[in-house]
SEVOTOR-996525 format. One record per residue: residue in three letters; x, y, z of N, C-alpha, C in turn. Coordinates in Angstrom, 2 decimals. Example, Ala and Ser with C-alpha at 12.3 -4.5 7.8 and 13.67 -1.06 7.14 Angstrom:
2
+------+---------+---------+---------+---------+---------+---------+---------+---------+---------+
! gufi !    n_xx !    n_yy !    n_zz !   ca_xx !   ca_yy !   ca_zz !    c_xx !    c_yy !    c_zz !
+------+---------+---------+---------+---------+---------+---------+---------+---------+---------+
!  ALA !   13.19 !   -5.69 !    7.80 !   12.30 !   -4.50 !    7.80 !   13.20 !   -3.30 !    7.80 !
!  SER !   12.85 !   -2.25 !    7.08 !   13.67 !   -1.06 !    7.14 !   12.90 !    0.03 !    7.87 !
+------+---------+---------+---------+---------+---------+---------+---------+---------+---------+
This chain:
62
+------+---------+---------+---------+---------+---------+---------+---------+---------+---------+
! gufi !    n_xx !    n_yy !    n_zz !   ca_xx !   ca_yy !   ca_zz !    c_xx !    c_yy !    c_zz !
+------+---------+---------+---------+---------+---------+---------+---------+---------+---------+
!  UNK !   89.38 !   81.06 !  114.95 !   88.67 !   80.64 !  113.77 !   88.43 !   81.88 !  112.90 !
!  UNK !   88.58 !   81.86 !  111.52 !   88.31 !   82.76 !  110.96 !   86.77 !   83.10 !  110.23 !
!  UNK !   86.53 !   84.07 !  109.89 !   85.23 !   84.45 !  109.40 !   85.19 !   85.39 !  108.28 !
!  UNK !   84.12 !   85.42 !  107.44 !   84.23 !   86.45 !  106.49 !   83.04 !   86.79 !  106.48 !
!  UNK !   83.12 !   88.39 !  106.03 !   81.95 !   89.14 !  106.13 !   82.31 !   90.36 !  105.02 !
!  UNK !   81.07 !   90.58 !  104.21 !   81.16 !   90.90 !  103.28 !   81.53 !   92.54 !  103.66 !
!  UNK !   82.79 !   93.43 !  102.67 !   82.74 !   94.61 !  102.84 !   83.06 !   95.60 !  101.22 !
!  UNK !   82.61 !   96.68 !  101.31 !   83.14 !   97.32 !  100.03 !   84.51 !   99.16 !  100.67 !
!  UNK !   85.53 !   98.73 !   99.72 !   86.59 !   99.45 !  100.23 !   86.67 !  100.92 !   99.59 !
!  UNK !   87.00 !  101.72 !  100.32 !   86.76 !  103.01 !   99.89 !   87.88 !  103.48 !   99.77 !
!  UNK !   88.48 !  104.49 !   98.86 !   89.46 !  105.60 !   98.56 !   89.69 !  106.41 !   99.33 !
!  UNK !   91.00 !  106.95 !  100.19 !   90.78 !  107.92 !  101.16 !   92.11 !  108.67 !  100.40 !
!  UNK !   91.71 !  109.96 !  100.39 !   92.46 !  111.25 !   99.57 !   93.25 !  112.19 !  100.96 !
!  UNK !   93.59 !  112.72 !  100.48 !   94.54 !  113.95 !  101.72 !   94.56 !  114.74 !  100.89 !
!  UNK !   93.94 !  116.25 !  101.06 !   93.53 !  116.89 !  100.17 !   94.87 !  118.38 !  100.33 !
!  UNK !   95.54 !  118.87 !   99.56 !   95.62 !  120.13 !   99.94 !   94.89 !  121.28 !  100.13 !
!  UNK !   95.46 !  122.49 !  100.74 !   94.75 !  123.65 !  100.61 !   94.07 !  124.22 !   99.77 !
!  UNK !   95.18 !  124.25 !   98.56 !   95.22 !  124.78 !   97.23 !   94.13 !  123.84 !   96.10 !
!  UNK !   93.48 !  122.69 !   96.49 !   92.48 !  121.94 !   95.78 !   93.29 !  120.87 !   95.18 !
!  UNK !   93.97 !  121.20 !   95.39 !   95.23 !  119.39 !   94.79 !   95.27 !  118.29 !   96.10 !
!  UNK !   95.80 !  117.46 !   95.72 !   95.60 !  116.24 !   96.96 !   96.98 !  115.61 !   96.65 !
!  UNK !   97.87 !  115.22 !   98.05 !   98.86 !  115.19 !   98.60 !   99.01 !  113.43 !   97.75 !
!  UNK !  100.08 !  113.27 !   97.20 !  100.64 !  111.76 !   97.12 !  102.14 !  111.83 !   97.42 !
!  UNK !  102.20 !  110.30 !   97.50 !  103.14 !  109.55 !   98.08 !  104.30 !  109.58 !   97.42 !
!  UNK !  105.46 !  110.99 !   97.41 !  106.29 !  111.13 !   96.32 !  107.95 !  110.03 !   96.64 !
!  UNK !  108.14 !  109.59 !   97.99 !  109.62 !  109.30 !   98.34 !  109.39 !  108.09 !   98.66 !
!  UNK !  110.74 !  107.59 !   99.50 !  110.44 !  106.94 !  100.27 !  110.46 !  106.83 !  102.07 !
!  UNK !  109.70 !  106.12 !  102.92 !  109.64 !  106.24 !  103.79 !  110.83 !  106.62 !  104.57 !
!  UNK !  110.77 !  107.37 !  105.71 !  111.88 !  107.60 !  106.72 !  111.36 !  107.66 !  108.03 !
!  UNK !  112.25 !  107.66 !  109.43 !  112.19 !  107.34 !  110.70 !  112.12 !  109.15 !  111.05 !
!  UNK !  111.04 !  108.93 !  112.08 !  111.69 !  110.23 !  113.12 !  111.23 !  109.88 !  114.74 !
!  UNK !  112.45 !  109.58 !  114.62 !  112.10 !  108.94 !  116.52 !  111.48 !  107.45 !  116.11 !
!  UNK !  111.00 !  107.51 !  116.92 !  109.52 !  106.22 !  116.43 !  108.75 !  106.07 !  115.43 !
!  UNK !  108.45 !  107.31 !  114.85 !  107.41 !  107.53 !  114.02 !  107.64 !  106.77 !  112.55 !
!  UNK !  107.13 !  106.33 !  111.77 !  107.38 !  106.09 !  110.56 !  106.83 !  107.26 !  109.50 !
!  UNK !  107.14 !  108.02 !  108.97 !  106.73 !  109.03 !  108.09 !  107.05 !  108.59 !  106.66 !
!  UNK !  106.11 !  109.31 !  105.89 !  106.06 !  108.79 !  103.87 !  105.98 !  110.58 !  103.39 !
!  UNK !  106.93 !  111.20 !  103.14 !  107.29 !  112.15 !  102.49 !  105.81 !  112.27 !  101.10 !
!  UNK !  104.90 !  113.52 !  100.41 !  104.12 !  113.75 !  100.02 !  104.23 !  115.07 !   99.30 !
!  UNK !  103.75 !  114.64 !   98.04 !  103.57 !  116.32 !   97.50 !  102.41 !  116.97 !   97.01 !
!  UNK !  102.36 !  117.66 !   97.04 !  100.29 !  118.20 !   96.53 !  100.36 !  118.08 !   94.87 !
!  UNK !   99.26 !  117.36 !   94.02 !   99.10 !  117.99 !   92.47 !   99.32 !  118.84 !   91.75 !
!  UNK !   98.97 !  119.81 !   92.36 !   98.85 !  121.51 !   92.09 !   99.48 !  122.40 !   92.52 !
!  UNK !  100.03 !  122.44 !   93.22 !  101.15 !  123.66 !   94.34 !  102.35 !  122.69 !   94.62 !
!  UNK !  102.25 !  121.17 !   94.44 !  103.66 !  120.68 !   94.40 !  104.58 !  121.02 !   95.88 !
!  UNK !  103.43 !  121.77 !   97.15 !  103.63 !  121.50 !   98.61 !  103.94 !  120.55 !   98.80 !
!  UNK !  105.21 !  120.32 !  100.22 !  105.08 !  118.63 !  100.53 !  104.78 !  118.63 !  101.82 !
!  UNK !  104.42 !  117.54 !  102.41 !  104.17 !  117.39 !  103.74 !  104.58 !  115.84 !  103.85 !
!  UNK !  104.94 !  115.40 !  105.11 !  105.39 !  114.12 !  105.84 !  103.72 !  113.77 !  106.56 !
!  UNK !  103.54 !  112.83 !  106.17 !  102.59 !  111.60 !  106.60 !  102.37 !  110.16 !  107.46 !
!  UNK !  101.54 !  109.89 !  108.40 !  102.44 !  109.27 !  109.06 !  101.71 !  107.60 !  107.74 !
!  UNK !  100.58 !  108.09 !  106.71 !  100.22 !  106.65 !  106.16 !  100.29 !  106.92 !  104.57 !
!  UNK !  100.46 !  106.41 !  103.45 !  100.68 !  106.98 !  102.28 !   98.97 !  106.64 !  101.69 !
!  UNK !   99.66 !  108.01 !  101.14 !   98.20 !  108.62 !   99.89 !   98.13 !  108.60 !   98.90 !
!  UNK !   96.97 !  108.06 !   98.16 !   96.01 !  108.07 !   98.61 !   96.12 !  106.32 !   99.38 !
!  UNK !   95.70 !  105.94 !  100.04 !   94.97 !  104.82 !  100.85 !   93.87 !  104.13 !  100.85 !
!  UNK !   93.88 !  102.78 !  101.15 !   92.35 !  102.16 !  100.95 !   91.86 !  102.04 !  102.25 !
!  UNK !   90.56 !  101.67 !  102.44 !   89.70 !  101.55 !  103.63 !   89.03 !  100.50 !  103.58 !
!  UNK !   88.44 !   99.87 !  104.12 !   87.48 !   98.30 !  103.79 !   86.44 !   98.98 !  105.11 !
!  UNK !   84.85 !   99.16 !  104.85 !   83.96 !   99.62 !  105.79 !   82.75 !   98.58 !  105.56 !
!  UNK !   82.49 !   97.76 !  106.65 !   81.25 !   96.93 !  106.29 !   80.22 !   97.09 !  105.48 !
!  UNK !   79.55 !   95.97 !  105.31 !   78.12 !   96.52 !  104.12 !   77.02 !   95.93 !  104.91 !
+------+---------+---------+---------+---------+---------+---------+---------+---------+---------+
């Protein structure tokens, strides 16, 4: 049976070093098992592999 219960959803960031925050520049690829989402920083234009894309939502009870 289903139920509902009230929640409000939050923004979750991946921040770089450099004060920029990592997004979701490609598309997804395999390594082994893993599912990874390729990422680049705002500001320094660093990339890093992720295993969830950024930024992301959250849903946390109220």
């Amino acid at each position: 049976m289903e139920r509902e219960a009230p929640a409000k959803v939050v923004i979750v960031y991946y921040d770089c070093e450099c004060g920029g925050e990592y997004r979701v520049s490609g598309k997804l690829f395999l390594d082994g098992d893993d599912v990874l989402f390729p990422h680049t920083c705002t500001k320094c234009e660093a990339g890093i592999n992720l295993p969830e894309k950024y930024p992301t939502y959250k849903f946390k009870p109220v």
